[in-house]
C-alpha positions in Angstrom: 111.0 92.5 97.4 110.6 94.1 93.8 107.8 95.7 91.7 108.4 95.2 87.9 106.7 97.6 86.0 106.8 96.6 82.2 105.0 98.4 79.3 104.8 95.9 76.7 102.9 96.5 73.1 99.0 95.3 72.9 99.8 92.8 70.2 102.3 90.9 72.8 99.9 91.3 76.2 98.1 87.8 75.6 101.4 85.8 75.4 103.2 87.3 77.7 100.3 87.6 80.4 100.1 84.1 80.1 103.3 83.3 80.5 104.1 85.2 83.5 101.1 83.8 85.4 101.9 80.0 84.2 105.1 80.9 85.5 103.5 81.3 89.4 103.7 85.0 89.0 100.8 87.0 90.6 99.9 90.0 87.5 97.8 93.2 87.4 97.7 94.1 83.9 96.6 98.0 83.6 95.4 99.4 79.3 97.7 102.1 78.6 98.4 104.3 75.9 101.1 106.5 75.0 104.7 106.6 72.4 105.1 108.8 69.5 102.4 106.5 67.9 99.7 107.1 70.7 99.3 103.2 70.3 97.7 100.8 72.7 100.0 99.2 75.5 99.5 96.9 78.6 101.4 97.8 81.8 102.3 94.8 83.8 102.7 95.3 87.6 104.6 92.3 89.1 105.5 92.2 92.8 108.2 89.5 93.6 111.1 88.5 95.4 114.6 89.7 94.6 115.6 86.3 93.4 113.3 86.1 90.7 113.5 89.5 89.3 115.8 87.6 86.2 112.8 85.0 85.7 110.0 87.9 85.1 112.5 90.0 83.0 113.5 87.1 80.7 109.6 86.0 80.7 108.6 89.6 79.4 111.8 89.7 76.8 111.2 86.8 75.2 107.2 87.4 74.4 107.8 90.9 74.0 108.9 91.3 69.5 110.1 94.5 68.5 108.6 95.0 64.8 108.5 97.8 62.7 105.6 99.7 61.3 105.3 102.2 58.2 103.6 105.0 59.5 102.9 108.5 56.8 104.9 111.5 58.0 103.6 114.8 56.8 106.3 116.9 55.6 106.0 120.4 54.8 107.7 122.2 51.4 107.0 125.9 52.5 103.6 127.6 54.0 101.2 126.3 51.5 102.2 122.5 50.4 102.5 119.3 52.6 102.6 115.7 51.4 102.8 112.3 53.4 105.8 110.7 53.6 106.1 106.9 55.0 108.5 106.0 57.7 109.2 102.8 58.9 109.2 102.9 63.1 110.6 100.3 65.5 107.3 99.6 67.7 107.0 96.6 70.2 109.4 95.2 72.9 109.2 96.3 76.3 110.1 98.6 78.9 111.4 97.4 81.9 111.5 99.0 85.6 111.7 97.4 88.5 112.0 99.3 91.9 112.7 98.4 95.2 109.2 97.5 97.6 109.6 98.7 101.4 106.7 97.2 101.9 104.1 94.5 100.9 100.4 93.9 102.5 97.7 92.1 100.9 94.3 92.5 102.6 
């Protein structure tokens, strides 16, 4: 048995939420926050067998769009001056880990 932990982007939760539990898959989906944007993530938690590890992966990569995003950057020209710069970021996708589960009760 497996648990897939996936932090996926807040805009792609909804779809891929659905997808995974249309797909039979049982789902705790935990708000998270964190990245060098301090934006708003779900963490998926997804216990399954070994076999199906593929399935979930390939559910969460296909409703998980990378995008990107122009965020300002403040840049600094010595101690007194700064201006705000816009950079264009890659947000969106997922993160993926899946670890082995020794073992499994449900009470």
């Amino acid at each position: 048995m497996k648990l897939i932990l996936a932090i996926v982007n807040n805009d792609d939760s909804s779809a891929v939420a659905n997808h995974l539990t249309s797909g039979g898959f049982s789902v705790t989906r935990l708000a998270t926050t964190g990245g060098f944007l301090k934006a708003g993530n779900t963490t998926f938690l997804v216990g399954t067998e070994d076999e199906k590890v593929p399935e979930v992966i390939s559910l969460i990569e296909q409703y998980s769009k990378k995008r990107t995003q122009v965020v300002p950057a403040v840049t600094s020209y010595d101690s007194m001056m700064f201006t705000s710069v816009p950079v264009e970021v890659s947000i969106g996708g997922a993160t993926i880990f899946v670890m082995n589960v020794d073992e499994f009760k449900k009470c």
